[in-house]
C-alpha positions in Angstrom: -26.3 -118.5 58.6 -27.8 -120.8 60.9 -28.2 -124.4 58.9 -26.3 -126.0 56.5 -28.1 -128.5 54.4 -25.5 -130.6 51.8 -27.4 -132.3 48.6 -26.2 -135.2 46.6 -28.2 -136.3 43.4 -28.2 -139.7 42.2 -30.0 -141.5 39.6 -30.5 -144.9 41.2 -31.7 -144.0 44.6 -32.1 -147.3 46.0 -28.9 -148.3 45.4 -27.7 -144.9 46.6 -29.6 -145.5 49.9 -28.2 -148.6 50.5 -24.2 -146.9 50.0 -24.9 -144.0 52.1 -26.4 -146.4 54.8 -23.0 -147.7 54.4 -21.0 -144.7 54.4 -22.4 -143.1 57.2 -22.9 -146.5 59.3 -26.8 -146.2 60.1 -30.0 -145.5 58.3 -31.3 -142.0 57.1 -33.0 -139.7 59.6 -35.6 -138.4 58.3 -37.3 -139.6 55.0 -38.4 -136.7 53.4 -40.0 -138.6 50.4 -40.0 -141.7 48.8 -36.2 -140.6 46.7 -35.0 -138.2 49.0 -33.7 -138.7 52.3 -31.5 -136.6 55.3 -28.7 -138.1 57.8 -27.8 -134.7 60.5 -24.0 -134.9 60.5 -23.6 -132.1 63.0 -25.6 -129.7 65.4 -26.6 -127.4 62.1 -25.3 -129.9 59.2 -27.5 -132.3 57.3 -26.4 -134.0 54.2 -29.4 -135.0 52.3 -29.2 -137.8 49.4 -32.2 -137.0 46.3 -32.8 -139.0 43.2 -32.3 -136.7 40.3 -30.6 -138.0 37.4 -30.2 -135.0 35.4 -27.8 -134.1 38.3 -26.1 -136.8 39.0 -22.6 -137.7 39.8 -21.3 -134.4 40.4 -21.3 -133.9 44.2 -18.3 -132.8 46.1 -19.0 -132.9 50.0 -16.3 -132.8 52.4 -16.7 -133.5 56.7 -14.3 -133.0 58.7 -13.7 -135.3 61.8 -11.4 -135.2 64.9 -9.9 -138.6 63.8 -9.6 -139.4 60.5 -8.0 -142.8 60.8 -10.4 -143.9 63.1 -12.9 -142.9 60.8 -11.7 -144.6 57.5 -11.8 -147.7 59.7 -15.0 -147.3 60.9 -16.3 -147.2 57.3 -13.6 -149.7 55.4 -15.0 -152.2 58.4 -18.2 -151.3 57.2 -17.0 -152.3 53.9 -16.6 -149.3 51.5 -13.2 -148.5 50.4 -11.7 -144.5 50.3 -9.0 -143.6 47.9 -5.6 -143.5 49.7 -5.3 -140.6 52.6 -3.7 -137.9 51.5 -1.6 -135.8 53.6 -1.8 -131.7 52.8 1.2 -130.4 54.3 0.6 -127.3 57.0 -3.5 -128.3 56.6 -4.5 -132.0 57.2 -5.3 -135.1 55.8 -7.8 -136.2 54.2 -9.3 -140.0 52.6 -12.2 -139.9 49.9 -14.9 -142.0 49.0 -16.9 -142.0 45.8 -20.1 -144.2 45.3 -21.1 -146.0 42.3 -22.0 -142.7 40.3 -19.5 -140.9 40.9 -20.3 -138.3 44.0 -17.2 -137.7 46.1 -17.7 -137.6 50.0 -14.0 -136.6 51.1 -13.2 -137.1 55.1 -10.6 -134.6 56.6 -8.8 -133.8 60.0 -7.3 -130.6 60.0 -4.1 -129.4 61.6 -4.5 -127.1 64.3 -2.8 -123.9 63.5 -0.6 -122.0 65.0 -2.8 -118.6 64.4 
């Protein structure tokens, strides 16, 4: 596999927008039409945000990140709040956040292992 292209589907897109904006600290990349839009989180990983109510609310997308506190600040400064983190013992921690309808972006750092 080569790309890796997340969707989330929400029924008010504006107001979507304008949280993922938030969430991700800077506008969309690309603007693929007028209710669907892409940030690239990674080299091959683009998470892409489409108006489709009759999907709504269901997302579960999960990044992981080298520094988790730093990036819960990052975003609580940005003024979104995550649940509390959550340590998984022998795999990481991890903070989620969930917008307005209910989709769950979930931030994680994971423990190196000893493998």
């Amino acid at each position: 596999m080569d790309v890796l292209f997340a969707g989330i589907a929400v029924a008010d897109f504006g107001a979507a927008l304008a949280w993922y904006e938030q969430l991700l600290g800077r506008s969309a990349d690309i603007i693929v039409k007028d209710d669907e839009v892409m940030w690239r989180i990674a080299d091959a990983a683009w998470l892409y945000v489409t108006g489709d109510p009759s999907r709504s609310g269901h997302a579960l997308v999960t990044v992981a990140v080298a520094d988790l506190d730093e990036t819960v600040a990052l975003i609580e400064d940005r003024g979104l709040r995550s649940a509390p983190i959550e340590t998984i013992a022998g795999a990481g921690r991890k903070a989620a956040f969930t917008d307005p309808e209910g989709n769950m972006t979930t931030f994680i750092e994971v423990v190196a292992s000893g493998h």
